[in-house]
C-alpha positions in Angstrom: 222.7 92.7 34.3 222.3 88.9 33.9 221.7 87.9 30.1 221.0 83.9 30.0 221.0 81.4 26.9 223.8 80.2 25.0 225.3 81.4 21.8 226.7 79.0 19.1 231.0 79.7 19.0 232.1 82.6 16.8 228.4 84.2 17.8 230.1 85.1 21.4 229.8 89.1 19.8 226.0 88.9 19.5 225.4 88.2 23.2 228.2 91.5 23.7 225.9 93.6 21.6 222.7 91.9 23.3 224.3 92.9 26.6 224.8 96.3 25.4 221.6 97.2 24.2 220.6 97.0 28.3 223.5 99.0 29.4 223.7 101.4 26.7 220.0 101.9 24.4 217.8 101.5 27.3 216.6 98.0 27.3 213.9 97.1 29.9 213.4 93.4 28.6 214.0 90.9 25.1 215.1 87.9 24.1 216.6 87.0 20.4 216.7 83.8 19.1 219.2 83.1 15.8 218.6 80.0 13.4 220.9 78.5 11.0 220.2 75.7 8.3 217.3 74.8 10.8 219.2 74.9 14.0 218.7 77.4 16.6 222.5 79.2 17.3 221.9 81.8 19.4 218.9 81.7 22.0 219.4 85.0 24.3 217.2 86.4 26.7 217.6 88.8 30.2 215.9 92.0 32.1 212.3 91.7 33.2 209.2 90.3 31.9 207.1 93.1 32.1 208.3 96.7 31.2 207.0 97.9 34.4 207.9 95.4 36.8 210.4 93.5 38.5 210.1 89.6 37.7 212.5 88.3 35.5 212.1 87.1 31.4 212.0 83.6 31.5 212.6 81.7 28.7 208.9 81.1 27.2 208.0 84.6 27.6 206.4 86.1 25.2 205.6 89.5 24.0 203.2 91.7 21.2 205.3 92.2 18.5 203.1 94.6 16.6 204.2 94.7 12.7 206.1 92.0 12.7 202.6 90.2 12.5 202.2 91.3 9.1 205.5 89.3 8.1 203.0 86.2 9.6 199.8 87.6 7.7 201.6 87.6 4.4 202.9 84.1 4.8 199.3 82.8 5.4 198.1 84.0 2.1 201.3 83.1 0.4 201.2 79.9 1.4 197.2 79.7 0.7 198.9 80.5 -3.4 200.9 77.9 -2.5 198.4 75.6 -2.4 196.7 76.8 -5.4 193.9 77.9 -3.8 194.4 81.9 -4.5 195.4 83.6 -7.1 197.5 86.8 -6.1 196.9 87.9 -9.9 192.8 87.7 -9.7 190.7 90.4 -8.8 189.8 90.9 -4.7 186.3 90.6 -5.2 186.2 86.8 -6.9 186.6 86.1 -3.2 185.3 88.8 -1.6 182.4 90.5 -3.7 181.5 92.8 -1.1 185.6 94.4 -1.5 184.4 96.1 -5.0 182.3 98.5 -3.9 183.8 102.5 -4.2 186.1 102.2 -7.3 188.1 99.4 -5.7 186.6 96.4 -8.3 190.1 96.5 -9.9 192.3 96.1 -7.1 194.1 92.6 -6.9 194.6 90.2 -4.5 198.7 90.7 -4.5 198.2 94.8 -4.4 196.7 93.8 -0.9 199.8 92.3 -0.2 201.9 94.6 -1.4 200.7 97.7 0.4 199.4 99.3 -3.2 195.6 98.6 -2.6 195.1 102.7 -1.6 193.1 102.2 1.7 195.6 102.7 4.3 192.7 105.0 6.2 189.1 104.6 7.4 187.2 107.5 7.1 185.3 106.5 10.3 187.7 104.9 12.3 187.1 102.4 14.3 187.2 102.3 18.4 189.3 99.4 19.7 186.1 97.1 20.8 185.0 97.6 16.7 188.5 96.6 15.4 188.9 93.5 17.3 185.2 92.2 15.6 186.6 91.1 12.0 183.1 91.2 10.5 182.6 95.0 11.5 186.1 95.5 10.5 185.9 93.9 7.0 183.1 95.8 6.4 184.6 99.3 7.1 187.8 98.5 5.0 185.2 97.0 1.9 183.1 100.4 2.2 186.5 103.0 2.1 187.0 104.6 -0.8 190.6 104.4 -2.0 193.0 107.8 -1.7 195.0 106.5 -5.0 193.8 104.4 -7.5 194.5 100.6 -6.7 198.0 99.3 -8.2 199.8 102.5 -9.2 201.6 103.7 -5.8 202.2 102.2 -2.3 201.7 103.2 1.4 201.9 101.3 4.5 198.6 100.4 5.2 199.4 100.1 8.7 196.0 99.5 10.7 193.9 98.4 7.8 196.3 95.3 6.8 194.5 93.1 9.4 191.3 93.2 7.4 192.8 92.8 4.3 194.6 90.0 4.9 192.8 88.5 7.6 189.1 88.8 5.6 190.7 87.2 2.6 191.9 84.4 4.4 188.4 83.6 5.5 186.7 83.9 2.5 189.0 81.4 1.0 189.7 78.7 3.8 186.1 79.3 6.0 188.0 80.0 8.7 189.2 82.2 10.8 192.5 83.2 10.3 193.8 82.6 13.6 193.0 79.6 13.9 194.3 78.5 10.2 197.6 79.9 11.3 197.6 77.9 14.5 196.9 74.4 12.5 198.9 75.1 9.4 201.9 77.0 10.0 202.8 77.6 14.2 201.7 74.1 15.2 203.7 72.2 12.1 206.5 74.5 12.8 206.8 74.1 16.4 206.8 77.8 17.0 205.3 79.6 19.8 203.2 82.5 18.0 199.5 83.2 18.4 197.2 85.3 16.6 194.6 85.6 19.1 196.5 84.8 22.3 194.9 81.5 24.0 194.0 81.6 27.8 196.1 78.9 28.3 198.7 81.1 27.2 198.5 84.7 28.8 200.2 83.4 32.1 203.7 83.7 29.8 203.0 87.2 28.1 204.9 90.9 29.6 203.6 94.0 30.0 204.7 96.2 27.6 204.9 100.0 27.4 206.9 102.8 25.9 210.5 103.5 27.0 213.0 106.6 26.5 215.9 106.7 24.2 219.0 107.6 24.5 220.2 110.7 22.8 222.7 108.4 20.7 221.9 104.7 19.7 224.0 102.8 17.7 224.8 105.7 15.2 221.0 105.4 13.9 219.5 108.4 13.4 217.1 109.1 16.7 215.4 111.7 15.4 213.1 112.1 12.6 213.8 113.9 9.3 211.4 116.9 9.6 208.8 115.8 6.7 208.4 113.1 8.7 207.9 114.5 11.7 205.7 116.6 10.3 204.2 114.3 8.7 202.8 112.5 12.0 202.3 115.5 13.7 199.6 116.9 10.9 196.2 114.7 11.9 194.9 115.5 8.4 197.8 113.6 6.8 198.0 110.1 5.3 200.5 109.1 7.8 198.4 110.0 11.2 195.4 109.0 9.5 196.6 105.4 8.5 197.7 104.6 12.0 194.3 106.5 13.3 192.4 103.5 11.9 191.9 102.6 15.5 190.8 105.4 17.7 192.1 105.5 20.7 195.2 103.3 20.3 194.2 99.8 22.1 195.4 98.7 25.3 197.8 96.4 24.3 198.2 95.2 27.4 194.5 94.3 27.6 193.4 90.3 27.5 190.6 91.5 25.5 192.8 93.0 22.7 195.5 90.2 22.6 192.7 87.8 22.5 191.6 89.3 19.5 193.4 88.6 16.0 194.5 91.6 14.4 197.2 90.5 11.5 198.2 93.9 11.0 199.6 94.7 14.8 198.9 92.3 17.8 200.3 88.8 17.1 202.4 87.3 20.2 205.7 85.2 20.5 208.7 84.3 21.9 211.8 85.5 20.0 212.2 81.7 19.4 208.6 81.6 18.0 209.3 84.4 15.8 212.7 83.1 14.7 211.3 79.4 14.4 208.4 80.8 12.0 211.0 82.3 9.5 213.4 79.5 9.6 210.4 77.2 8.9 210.0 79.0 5.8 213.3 78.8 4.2 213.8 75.2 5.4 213.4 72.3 7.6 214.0 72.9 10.9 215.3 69.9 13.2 213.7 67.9 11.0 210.6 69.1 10.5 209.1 69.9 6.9 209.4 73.8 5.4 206.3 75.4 4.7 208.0 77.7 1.6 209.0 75.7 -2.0 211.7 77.9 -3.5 209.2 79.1 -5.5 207.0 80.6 -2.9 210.5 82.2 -1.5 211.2 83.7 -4.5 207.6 85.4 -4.8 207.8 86.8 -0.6 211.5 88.7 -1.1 210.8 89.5 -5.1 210.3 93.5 -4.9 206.5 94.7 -5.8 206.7 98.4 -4.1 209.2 100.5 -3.7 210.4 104.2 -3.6 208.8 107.1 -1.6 206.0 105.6 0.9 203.0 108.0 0.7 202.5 106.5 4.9 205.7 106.4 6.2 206.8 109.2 4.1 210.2 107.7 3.6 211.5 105.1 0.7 210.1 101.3 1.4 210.6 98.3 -0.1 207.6 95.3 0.0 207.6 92.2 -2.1 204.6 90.1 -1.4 203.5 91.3 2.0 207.4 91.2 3.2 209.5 94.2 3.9 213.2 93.9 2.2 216.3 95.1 3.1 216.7 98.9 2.3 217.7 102.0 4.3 214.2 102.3 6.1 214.6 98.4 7.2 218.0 97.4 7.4 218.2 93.5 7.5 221.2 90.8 7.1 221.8 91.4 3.7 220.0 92.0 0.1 218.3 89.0 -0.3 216.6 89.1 3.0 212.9 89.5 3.9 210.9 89.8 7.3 209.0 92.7 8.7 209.7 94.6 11.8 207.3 96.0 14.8 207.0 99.5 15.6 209.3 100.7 18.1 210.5 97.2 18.5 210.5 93.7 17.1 211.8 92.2 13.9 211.6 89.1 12.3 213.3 88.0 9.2 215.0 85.1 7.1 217.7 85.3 4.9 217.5 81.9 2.7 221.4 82.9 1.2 222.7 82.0 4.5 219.9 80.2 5.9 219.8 82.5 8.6 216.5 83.2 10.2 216.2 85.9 13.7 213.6 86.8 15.9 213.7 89.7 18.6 211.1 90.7 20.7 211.0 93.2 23.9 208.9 94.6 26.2 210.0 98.5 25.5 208.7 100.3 23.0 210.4 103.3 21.6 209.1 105.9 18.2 211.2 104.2 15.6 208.8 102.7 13.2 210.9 100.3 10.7 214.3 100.6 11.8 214.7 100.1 15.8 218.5 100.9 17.0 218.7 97.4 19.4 217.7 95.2 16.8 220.1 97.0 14.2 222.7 96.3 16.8 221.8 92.9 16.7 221.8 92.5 13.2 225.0 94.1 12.8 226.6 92.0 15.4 225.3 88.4 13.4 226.3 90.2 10.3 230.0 90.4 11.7 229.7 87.2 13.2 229.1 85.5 9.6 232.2 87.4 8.1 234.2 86.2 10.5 233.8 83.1 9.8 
């Protein structure tokens, strides 16, 4: 097994524990890409492009990162705050009247954010076709009554985030939020990550599909406590339900789906996009300008959920739209924040160190927030900075 790139010295043990993850947990293909203070100190990739195929990652390819997207989504309406024009403390419905409607006129725009808005379901849910039209899908999400009332508990709202987010960034800028993202955060920050994948682009995307575990990884658990298994395997449950939004699952490897901008589960990058994007907005990054004051930092990592997750069914952490480091999501160190893909990806910063990663792969396995090869990977930079 080849793995190319280079690795800044001192971070020889993350391109070990990069290498391992193929010959030990399974790996099909990835790439990770490592920034520090703005400058990229690890940039990693090997195996093949596509999960199912035989040509090699190159290294521009790029992958669906699924959840991870919700660590972009969040930053869009952050930085909208920002820019003072929302107000995470106002009601939903000064920019979206329509939201009000079935006992949700008292939900605010940071419970949206924060997973604590109590529509993590649709009672009709949507086929794939539906979901990737954000009128129809704004629509469904403003008609659902809420399973708790809005503000006083949390569950990853797993599906439905993409409306959320992605209708109130509309409402407030006029457009769509794709294409806001493009202009104000990947183009200034140089990173290559799409929300609604360009045609231009699709030549440089994998395949990607599921792929087996090993019976051990890492020391990670592999299996599931039973209430959670459980809790996925009863279809009446919050859990199934919440990820049932969209019914069937999409293609993912469809042009028509990636096309589409979903900020809850199908944005695309390179590992160096996703890296790029978080170093972006902690600080400047090879000169360029950062997207996050200190302030705006301060409000993405500050803790707004947390405890048992009536979704997941395990304890979370969320600050503004952010997971943080806990047991659930392991990342570099207390004061970091990012949000990982299902079965896969993970994005963070950690502005302490001014540390920012970004791993991406074609394989998808059933962890949800906590996938063994990124741990590895996180472990092995987290040794790497002790060392020093």
């Amino acid at each position: 097994m080849d793995v190319n790139g280079t690795v800044a010295e001192g971070f020889e043990p993350v391109r070990e524990a990069f290498l391992r993850n193929f010959e030990q947990l399974g790996e099909r293909g990835a790439a990770l890409a490592v920034y520090r203070d703005g400058h990229r100190i690890v940039d990693l990739w090997g195996g093949t492009k596509d999960v199912d195929g035989q040509a090699p990652w190159e290294r521009d390819t790029a992958q669906i990162v699924r959840s991870a997207t919700k660590g972009v989504a969040a930053a869009v309406l952050l930085l909208l705050h920002q820019r003072g024009e929302l107000d995470l403390d106002a009601p939903v419905d000064e920019y979206w009247p329509e939201f009000k409607a079935a006992g949700k006129e008292r939900t605010l725009v940071w419970h949206l954010l924060a997973h604590r808005a109590g529509v993590p379901v649709l009672d009709r849910p949507l086929t794939p076709g539906q979901a990737a039209d954000p009128e129809l899908g704004a629509a469904a999400v403003a008609a659902q009554a809420p399973v708790w009332e809005p503000g006083t508990d949390h569950g990853y709202h797993a599906q439905t985030y993409s409306w959320l987010t992605g209708e109130l960034a509309r409402r407030v800028t006029g457009r769509p939020v794709g294409a806001w993202l493009a202009d104000e955060i990947a183009g200034p920050a140089g990173a290559d990550l799409w929300l609604g994948l360009p045609d231009g682009q699709a030549a440089r995307v994998g395949r990607v599909g599921p792929v087996d575990a090993p019976e051990a990884a890492g020391g990670l658990r592999t299996r599931p406590k039973r209430s959670v298994a459980d809790a996925y395997a009863d279809p009446g449950s919050l859990t199934r339900r919440a990820f049932a939004a969209i019914t069937p699952l999409p293609d993912e490897n469809d042009p028509a789906y990636r096309a589409a901008a979903l900020p809850a589960s199908n944005g695309i990058a390179t590992a160096d996009g996703l890296a790029r994007f978080y170093a972006a907005l902690i600080g400047e990054v090879d000169g360029g300008r950062r997207l996050f004051t200190p302030r705006t930092v301060e409000l993405a990592r500050g803790e707004r959920s947390a405890g048992p997750d009536r979704v997941l069914v395990v304890g979370t952490r969320f600050g503004l739209g952010h997971m943080l480091h806990g047991a659930a999501s392991p990342l570099l160190s207390p004061g970091s924040f990012g949000h990982p893909g299902r079965g896969g990806a993970l994005g963070f910063a950690d502005p302490e160190s001014g540390l920012a990663f970004g791993y991406v792969t074609n394989g998808f396995r059933q962890s949800v927030t906590a996938d063994p090869r990124a741990q590895a990977l996180v472990r092995a930079v987290r040794a790497a900075l002790a060392g020093e």
